[in-house]
C-alpha positions as a LaTeX table, in Angstrom:
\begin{tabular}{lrrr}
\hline
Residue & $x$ (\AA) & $y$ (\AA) & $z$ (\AA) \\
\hline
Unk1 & 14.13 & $-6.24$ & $-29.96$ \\
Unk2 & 15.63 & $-2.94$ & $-29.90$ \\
Unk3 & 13.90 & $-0.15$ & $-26.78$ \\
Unk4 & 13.85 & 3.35 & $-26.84$ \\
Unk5 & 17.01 & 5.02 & $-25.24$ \\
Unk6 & 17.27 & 7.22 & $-22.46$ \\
Unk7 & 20.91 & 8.60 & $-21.48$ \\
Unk8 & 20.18 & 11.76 & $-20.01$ \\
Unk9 & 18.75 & 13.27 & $-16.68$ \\
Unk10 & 16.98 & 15.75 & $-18.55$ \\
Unk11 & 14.79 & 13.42 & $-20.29$ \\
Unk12 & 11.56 & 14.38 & $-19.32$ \\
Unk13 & 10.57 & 10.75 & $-18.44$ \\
Unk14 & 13.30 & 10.45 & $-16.60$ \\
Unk15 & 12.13 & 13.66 & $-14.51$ \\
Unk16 & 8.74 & 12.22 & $-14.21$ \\
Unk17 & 10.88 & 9.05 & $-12.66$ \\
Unk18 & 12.69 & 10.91 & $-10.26$ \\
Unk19 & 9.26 & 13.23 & $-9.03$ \\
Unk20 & 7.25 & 10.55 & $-8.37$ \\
Unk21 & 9.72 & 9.43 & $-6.02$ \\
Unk22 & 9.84 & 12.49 & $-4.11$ \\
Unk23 & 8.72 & 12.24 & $-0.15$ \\
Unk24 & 5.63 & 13.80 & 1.47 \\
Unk25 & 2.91 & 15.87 & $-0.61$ \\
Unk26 & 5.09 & 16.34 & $-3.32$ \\
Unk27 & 5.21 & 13.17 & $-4.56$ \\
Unk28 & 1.73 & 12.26 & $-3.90$ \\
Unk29 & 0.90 & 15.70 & $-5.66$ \\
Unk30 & 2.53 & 14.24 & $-8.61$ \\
Unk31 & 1.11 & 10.86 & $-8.24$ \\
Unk32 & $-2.24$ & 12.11 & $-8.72$ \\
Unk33 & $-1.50$ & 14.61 & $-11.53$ \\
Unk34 & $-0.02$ & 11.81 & $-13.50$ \\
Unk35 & $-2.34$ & 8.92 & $-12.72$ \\
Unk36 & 0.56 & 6.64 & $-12.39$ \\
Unk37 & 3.15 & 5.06 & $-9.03$ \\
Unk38 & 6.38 & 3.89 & $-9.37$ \\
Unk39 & 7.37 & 0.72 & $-8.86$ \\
Unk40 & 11.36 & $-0.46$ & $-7.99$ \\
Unk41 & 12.50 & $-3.89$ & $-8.35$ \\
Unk42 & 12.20 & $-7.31$ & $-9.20$ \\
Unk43 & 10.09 & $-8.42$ & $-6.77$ \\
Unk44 & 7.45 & $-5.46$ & $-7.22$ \\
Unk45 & 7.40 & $-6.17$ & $-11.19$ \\
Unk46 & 6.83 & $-9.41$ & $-11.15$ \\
Unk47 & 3.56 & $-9.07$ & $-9.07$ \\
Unk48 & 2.41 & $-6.94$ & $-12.05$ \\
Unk49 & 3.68 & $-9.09$ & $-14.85$ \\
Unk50 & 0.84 & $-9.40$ & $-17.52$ \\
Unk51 & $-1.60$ & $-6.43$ & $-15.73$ \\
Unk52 & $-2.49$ & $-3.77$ & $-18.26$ \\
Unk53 & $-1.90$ & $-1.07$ & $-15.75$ \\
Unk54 & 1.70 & $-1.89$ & $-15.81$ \\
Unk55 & 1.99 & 0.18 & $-18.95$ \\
Unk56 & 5.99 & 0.98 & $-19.20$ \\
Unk57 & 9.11 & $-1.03$ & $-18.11$ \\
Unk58 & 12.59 & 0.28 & $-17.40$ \\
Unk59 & 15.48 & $-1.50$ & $-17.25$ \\
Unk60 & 19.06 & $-1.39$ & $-18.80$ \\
Unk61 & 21.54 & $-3.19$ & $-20.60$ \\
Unk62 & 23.09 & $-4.30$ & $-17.74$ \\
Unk63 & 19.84 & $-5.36$ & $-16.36$ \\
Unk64 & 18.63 & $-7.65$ & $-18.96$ \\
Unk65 & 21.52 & $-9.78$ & $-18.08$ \\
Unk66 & 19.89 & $-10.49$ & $-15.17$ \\
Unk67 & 17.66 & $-14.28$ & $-16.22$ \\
Unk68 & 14.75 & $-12.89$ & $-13.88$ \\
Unk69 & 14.49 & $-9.13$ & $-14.78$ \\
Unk70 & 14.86 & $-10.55$ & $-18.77$ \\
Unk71 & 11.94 & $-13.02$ & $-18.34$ \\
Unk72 & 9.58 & $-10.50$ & $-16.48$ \\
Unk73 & 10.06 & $-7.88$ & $-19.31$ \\
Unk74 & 9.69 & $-10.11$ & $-21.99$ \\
Unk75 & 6.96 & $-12.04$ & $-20.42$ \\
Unk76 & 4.98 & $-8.74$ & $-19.53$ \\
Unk77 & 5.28 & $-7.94$ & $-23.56$ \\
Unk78 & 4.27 & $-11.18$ & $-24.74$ \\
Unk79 & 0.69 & $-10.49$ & $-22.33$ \\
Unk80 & 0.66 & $-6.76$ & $-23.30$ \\
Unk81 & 2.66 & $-5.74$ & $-26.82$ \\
Unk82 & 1.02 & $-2.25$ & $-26.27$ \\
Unk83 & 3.90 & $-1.90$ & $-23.08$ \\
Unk84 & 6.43 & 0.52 & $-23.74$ \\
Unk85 & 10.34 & $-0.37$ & $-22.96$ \\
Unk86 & 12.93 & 1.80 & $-22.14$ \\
Unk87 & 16.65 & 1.35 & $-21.51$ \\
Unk88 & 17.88 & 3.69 & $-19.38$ \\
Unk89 & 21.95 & 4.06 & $-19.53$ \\
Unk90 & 23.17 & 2.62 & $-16.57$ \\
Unk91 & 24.64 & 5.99 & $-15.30$ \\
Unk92 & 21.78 & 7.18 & $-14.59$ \\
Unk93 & 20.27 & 4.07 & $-11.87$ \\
Unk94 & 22.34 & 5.26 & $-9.62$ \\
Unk95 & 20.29 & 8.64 & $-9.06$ \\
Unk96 & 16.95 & 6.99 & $-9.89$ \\
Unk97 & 17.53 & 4.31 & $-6.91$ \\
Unk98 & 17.35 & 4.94 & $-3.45$ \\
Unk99 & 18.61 & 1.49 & $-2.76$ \\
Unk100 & 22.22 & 0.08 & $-2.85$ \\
Unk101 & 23.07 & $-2.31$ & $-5.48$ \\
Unk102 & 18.96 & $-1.86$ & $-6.65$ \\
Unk103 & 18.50 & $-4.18$ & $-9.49$ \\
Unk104 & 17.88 & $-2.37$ & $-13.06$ \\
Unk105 & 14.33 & $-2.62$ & $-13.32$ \\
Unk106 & 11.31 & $-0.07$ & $-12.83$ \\
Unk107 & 7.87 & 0.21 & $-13.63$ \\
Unk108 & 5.18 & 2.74 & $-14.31$ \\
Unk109 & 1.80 & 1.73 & $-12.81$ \\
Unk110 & $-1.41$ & 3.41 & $-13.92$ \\
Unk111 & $-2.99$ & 4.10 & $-10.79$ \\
Unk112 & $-6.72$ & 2.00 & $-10.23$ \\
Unk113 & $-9.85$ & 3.92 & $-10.26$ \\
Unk114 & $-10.34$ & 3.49 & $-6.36$ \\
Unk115 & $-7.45$ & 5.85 & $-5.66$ \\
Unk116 & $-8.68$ & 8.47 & $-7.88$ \\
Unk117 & $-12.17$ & 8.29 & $-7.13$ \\
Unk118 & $-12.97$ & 11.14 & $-4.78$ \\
Unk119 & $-13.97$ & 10.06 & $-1.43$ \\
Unk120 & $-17.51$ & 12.49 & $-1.24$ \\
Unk121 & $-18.31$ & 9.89 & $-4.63$ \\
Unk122 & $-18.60$ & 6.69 & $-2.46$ \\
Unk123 & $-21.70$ & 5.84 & $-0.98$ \\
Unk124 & $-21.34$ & 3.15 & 1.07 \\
Unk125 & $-18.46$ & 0.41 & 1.45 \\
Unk126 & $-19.58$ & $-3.12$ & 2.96 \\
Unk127 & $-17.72$ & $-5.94$ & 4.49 \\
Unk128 & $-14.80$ & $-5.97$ & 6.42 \\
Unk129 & $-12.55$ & $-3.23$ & 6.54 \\
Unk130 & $-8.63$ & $-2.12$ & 7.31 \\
Unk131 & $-8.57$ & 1.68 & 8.47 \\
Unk132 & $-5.13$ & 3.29 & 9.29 \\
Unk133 & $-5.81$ & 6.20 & 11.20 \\
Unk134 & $-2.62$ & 8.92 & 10.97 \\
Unk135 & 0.11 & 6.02 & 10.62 \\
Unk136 & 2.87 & 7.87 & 9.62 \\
Unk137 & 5.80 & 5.35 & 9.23 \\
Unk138 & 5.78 & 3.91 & 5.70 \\
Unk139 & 7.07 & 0.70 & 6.67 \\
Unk140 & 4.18 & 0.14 & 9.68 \\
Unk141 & 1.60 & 1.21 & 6.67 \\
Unk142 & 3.31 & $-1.09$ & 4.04 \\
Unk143 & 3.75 & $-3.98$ & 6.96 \\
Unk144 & $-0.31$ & $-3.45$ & 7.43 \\
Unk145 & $-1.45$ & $-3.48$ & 3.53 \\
Unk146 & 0.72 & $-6.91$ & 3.39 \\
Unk147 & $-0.68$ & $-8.06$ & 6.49 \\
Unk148 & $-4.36$ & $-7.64$ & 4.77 \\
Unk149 & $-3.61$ & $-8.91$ & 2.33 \\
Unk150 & $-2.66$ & $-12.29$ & 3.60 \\
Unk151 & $-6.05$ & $-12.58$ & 5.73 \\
Unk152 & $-7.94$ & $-11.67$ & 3.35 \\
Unk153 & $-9.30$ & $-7.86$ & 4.22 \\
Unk154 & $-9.45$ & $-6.48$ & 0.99 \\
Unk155 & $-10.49$ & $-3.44$ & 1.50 \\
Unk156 & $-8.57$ & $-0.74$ & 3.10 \\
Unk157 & $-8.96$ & 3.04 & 3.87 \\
Unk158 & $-6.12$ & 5.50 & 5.34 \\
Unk159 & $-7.01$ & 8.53 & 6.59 \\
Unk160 & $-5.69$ & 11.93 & 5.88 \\
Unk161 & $-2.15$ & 12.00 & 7.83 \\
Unk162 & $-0.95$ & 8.50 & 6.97 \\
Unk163 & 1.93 & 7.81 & 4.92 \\
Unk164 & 0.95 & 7.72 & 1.54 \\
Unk165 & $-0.13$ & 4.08 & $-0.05$ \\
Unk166 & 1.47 & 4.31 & $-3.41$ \\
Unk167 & 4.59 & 6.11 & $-2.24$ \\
Unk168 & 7.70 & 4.22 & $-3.11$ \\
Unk169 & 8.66 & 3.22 & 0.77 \\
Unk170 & 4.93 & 2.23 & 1.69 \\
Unk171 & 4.93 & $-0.36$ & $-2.04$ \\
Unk172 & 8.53 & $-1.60$ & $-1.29$ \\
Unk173 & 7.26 & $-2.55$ & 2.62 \\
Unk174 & 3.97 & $-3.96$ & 0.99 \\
Unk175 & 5.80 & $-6.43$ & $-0.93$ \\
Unk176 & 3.05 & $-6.60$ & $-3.56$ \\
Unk177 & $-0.39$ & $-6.64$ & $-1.53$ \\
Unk178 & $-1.28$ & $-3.83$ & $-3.69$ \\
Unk179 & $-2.40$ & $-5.29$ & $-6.52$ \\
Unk180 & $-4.85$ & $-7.51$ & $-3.92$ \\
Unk181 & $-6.51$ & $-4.53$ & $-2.28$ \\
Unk182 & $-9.04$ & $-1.89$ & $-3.06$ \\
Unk183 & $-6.96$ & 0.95 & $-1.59$ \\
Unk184 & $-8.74$ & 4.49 & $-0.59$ \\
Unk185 & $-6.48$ & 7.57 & 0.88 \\
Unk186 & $-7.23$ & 10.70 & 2.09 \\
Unk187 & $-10.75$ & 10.54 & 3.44 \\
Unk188 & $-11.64$ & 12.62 & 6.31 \\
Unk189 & $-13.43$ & 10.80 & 9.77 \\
Unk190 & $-16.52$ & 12.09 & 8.84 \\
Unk191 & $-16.52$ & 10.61 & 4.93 \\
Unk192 & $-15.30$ & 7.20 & 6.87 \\
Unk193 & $-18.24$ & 7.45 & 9.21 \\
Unk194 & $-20.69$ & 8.38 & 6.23 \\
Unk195 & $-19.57$ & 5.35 & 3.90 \\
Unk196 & $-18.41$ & 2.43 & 6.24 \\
Unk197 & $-21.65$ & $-0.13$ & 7.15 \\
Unk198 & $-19.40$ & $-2.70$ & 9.58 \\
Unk199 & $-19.11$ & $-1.48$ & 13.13 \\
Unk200 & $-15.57$ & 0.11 & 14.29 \\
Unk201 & $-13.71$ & $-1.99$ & 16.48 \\
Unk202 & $-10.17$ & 0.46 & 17.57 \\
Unk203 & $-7.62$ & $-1.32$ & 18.51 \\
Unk204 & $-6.67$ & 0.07 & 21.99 \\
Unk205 & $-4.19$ & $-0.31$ & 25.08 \\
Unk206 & $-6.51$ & 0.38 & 27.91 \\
Unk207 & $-9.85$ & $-1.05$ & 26.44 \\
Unk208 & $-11.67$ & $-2.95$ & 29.05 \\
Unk209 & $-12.79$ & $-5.27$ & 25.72 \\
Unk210 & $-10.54$ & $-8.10$ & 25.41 \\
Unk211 & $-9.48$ & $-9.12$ & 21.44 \\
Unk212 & $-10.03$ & $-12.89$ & 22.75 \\
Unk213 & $-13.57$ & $-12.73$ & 24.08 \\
Unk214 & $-14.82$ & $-11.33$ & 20.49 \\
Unk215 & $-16.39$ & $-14.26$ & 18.98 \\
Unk216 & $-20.10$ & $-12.84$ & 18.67 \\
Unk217 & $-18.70$ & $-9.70$ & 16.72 \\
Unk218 & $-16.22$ & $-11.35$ & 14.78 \\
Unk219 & $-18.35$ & $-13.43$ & 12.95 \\
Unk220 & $-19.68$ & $-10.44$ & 11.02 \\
Unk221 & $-18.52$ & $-7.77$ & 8.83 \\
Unk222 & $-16.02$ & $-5.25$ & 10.58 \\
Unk223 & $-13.98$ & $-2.85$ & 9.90 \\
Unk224 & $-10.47$ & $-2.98$ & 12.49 \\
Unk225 & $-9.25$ & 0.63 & 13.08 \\
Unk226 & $-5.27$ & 1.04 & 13.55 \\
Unk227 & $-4.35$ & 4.25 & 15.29 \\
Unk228 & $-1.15$ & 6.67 & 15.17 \\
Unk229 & 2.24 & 5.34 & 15.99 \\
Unk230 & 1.88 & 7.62 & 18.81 \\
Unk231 & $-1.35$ & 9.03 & 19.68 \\
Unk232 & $-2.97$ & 5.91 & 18.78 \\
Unk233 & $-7.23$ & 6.17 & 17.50 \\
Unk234 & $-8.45$ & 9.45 & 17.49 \\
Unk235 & $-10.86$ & 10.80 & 20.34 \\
Unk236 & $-13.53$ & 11.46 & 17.46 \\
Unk237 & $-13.09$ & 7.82 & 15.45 \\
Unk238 & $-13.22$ & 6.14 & 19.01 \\
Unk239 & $-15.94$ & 7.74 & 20.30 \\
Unk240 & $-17.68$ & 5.67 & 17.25 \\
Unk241 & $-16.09$ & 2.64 & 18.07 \\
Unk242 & $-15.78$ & $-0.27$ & 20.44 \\
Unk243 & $-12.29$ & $-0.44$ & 21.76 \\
Unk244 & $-10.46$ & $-3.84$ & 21.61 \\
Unk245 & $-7.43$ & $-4.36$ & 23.72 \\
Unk246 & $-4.98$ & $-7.36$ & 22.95 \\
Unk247 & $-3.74$ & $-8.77$ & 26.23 \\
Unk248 & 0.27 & $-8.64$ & 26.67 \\
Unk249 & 2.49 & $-8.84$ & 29.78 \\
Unk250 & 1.83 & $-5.88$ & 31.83 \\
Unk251 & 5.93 & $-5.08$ & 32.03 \\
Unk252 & 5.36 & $-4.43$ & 27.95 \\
Unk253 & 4.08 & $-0.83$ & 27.52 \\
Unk254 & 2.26 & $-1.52$ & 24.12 \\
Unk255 & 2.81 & $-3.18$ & 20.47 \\
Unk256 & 3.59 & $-2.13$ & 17.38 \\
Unk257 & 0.68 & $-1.44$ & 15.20 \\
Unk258 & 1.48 & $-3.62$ & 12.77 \\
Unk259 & 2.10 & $-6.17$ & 14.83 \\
Unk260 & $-1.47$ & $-5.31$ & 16.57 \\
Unk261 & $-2.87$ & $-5.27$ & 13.10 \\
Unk262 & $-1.42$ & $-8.69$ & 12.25 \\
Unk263 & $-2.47$ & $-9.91$ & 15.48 \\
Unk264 & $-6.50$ & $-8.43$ & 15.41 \\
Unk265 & $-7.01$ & $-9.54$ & 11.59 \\
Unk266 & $-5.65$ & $-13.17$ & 12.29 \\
Unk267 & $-8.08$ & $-13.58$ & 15.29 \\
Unk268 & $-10.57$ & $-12.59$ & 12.94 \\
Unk269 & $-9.54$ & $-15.03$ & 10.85 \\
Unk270 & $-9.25$ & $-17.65$ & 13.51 \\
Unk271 & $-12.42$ & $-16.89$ & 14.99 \\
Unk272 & $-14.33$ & $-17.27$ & 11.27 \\
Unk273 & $-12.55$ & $-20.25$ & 10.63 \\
Unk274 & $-13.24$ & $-22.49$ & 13.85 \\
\hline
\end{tabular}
């Protein structure tokens, strides 16, 4: 089957490529003006293989020797002819990759209606909950979304100030747990406060609340908050909520907060379960 060429940086697809790969508001600006998130790599594609949304595939020549980038192309067209391939010289991976020795494959996702549905839109959201409150570092964010994933919270909201869900950094870290989550981004407190039903339970240092005595609450809906790298939960979101403290040796200053994230959703799991 013969694919549409691309062999030069000024291709305007190409551009679109490199754009929505850009850091910061610039490539979320673009994210949202296109409707569409980039996905890099092998592992990312294959979690998409036969979703509609997936709607173009890059790759090269050199790539389609690879068995497993081959079958996920060709087994994404078989599920969706309408898919659009593109071989991309292989000159030109090297400035469309941030990673070293990145495999020749790419994706373009059409983003899902929860992302583009303005927050003001949403009435309510029930059931348990994942907020990230100003987490900057993409990999914490990604680390979180993954983390989720795996115990089941489906539902997640980040806050203005957090990395950006759909960057490239934030999907590479999540490993996939995207296309297992309703994700929602840039909501203010007070839209959070407006539209979440399950009480807010902030993860916290010095909360006098300890994780492990939680039973009662944890048997219900709730919705965990996960705080700044450094700041940790704002004054105004904890003033709403019941801090939780997980217990650690008093020599350790604090956790990582996607290690407290792992750590508060799995007791809730735990706690469901027994």
């Amino acid at each position: 089957m013969a694919f549409d060429l691309i062999s030069s940086k000024e291709n305007s697809l190409f551009k679109e490529l490199r754009l929505l790969q850009a850091t910061g508001s610039k490539g979320q600006k673009v994210r949202l003006a296109s409707g569409h998130a980039l996905l890099e790599g092998i592992h990312l594609i294959q979690t998409w293989v036969g979703d509609p949304a997936l709607k173009t595939l890059f790759t090269s020549e050199f790539g389609l020797q690879n068995p497993e980038i081959s079958e996920a192309v060709y087994s994404h067209l078989e599920i969706c002819p309408e898919t659009r391939i593109f071989q991309l010289d292989s000159s030109l991976w090297d400035q469309l990759s941030e990673l070293a020795n990145a495999p020749h494959i790419a994706g373009l996702l059409n983003l899902p209606a929860s992302r583009l549905k303005a927050p003001q839109s949403i009435s309510n959201l029930e059931g348990d909950l994942v907020i990230l409150d100003r987490i900057q570092d993409a990999g914490n964010v990604g680390s979180i979304l993954r983390t989720a994933a795996a115990a089941g919270f489906t539902q997640v909201i980040a806050l203005s100030g957090c990395a950006h869900l759909w960057s490239s950094k934030v999907l590479r870290a999540g490993m996939g747990a995207h296309r297992l989550l309703d994700l929602y981004e840039g909501w203010s407190n007070q839209q959070l406060l407006s539209a979440v039903t399950a009480p807010l339970l902030a993860a916290a240092a010095d909360a006098p609340q300890d994780l492990f005595d939680l039973r009662e609450e944890l048997m219900h809906p709730v919705a965990w908050v996960m705080g700044s790298e450094g700041q940790g939960v704002s004054s105004d979101l904890m003033a709403q909520a019941k801090p939780v403290s997980i217990p650690i040796d008093p020599r350790v200053e604090s956790l990582n907060v996607s290690t407290a994230a792992a750590i508060c959703l799995f007791e809730t799991v735990r706690v469901r379960r027994s």
